[in-house]
Each structure stands twice: as structure tokens, then as C-alpha cells.
N, C-alpha and C positions, 0 to 999 in steps of 0.2 A: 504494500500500500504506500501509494508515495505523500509526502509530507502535508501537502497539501488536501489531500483524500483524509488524512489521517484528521487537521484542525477542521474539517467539515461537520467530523461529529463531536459532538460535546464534548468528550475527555480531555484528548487533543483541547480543542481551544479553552479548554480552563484551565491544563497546565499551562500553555501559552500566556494565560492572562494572568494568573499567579506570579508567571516566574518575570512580568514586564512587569507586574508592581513592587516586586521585591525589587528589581534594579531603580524603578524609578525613585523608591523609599530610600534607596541606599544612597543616590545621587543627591537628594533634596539631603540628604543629611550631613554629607561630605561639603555641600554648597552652606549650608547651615555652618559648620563647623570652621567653616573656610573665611565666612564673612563675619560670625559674630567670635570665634574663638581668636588664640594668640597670634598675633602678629606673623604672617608667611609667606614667601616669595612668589605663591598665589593671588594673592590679593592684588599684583600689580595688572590683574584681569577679572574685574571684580562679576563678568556679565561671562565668565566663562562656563561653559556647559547649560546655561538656558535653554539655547535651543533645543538640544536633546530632551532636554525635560521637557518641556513644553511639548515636543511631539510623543514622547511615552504617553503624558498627560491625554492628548487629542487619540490617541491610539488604545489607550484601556475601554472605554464605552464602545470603540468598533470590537473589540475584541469579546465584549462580552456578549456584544450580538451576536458575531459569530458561533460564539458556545450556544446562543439559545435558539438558533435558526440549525443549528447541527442537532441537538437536542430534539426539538421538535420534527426534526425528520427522522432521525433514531424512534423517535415515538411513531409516529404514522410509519414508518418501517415496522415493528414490534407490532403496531393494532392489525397488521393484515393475517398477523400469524394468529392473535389469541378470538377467540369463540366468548359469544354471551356475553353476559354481566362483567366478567371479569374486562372485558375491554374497556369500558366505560371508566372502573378504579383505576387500569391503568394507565390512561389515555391523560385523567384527571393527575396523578402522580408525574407524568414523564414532563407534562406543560407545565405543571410548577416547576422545577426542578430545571426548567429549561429559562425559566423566566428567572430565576435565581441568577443565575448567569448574568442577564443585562443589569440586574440589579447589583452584581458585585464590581461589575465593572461602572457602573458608576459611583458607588461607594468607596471604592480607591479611589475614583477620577477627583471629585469633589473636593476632596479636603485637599489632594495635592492639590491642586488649584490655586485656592488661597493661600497656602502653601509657598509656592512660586510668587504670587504674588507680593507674598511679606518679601522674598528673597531678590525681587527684580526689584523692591523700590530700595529695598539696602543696597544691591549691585550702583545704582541709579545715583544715591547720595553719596556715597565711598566715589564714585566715578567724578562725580563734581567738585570733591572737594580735591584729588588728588589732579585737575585741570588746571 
């Protein structure tokens, strides 16, 4: 199954979308560490690595569609096998579970957001005063 078949169904794009939050947590925190901790030969680029954040940031909400649009086809996959009543529990189980997805990818998204935001206006004043 090639990589791309594999982030189509859920699993795939929720490790995907786990392991871009962990990097973007870890980046806002090196950026954090970077602008409000001791003095370092960092600082002489106080807007460094923004971008990348900012696009992890723009990148985790696509990424947890994709886990809930994978998910949900894993489910209408799975409903054509199961018979009766039980399709119904299941169909209701697999769509949560899929919707969970977009919802954790915006629950990362959000707070790094603000997040960023606290860190671009410190990049922004550090950047003016060192003009």
C-alpha cells in the first residue's frame, strides 16, 4: 500500500496528524525558549522559523480532515460487509470516531495559533529595537 493509500484511511492520517503536532509543539517551544529565555546567538533572527510554524499550524485542521474523510470511508467500507441492526451501531460508532479526527486537528490548531501569535509580536519588538 503506498503512503499515500495508507493517510487515506484514518490510522494513517492520525499518526500523521499526531506526529505534525508534536513537531509543531516542539518548534513553538524552542521559538518560546529562544525569544523569552537567556540571551543567544539566535536571537540575532528573532522571526526565525515562523514560517514553518505557521504552515504546520495551517496544515493540522487539513490533516484532520483527512483522518475523518478516511475514516468515514473505512466506515461505508465496513457497512457493506455487516447485516441488520448491527450496521446502524456501527455506522453511528465509525462517524464519530471519524469526526474526532477534524476535531483534534483543530484543537492542536487553535491554541498554537495564539501561540504564534504571542511569539511573532515578540519576534516583531526584539526586531525593532535591535534596528
Amino acid at each position: 500500500m503506498s503512503l499515500l493509500a495508507a493517510l487515506g484511511h484514518g490510522d494513517g492520517a492520525v499518526v500523521l496528524l499526531a506526529a505534525t503536532s508534536l513537531a509543531l509543539y516542539a518548534l513553538l517551544g524552542h521559538r518560546t525558549w529562544v525569544l523569552w529565555g537567556p540571551p543567544s546567538p539566535a536571537l540575532a533572527e528573532p522571526a526565525a522559523g515562523l514560517g514553518v510554524i505557521r504552515a504546520l499550524i495551517a496544515a493540522l485542521p487539513l490533516l484532520g480532515l483527512l483522518a475523518s474523510v478516511g475514516g468515514i470511508s473505512d466506515t461505508f467500507r465496513d457497512l457493506s460487509l455487516v447485516q441488520g441492526g448491527a450496521a446502524t451501531r456501527h455506522a453511528g460508532a465509525g462517524i464519530g470516531m471519524a469526526l474526532t479526527a477534524t476535531q483534534a486537528g483543530l484543537v492542536a490548531a487553535i491554541p498554537a495559533l495564539i501561540w504564534e501569535g504571542v511569539i511573532d509580536r515578540r519576534a516583531h519588538r526584539l526586531s525593532e529595537r535591535h534596528a
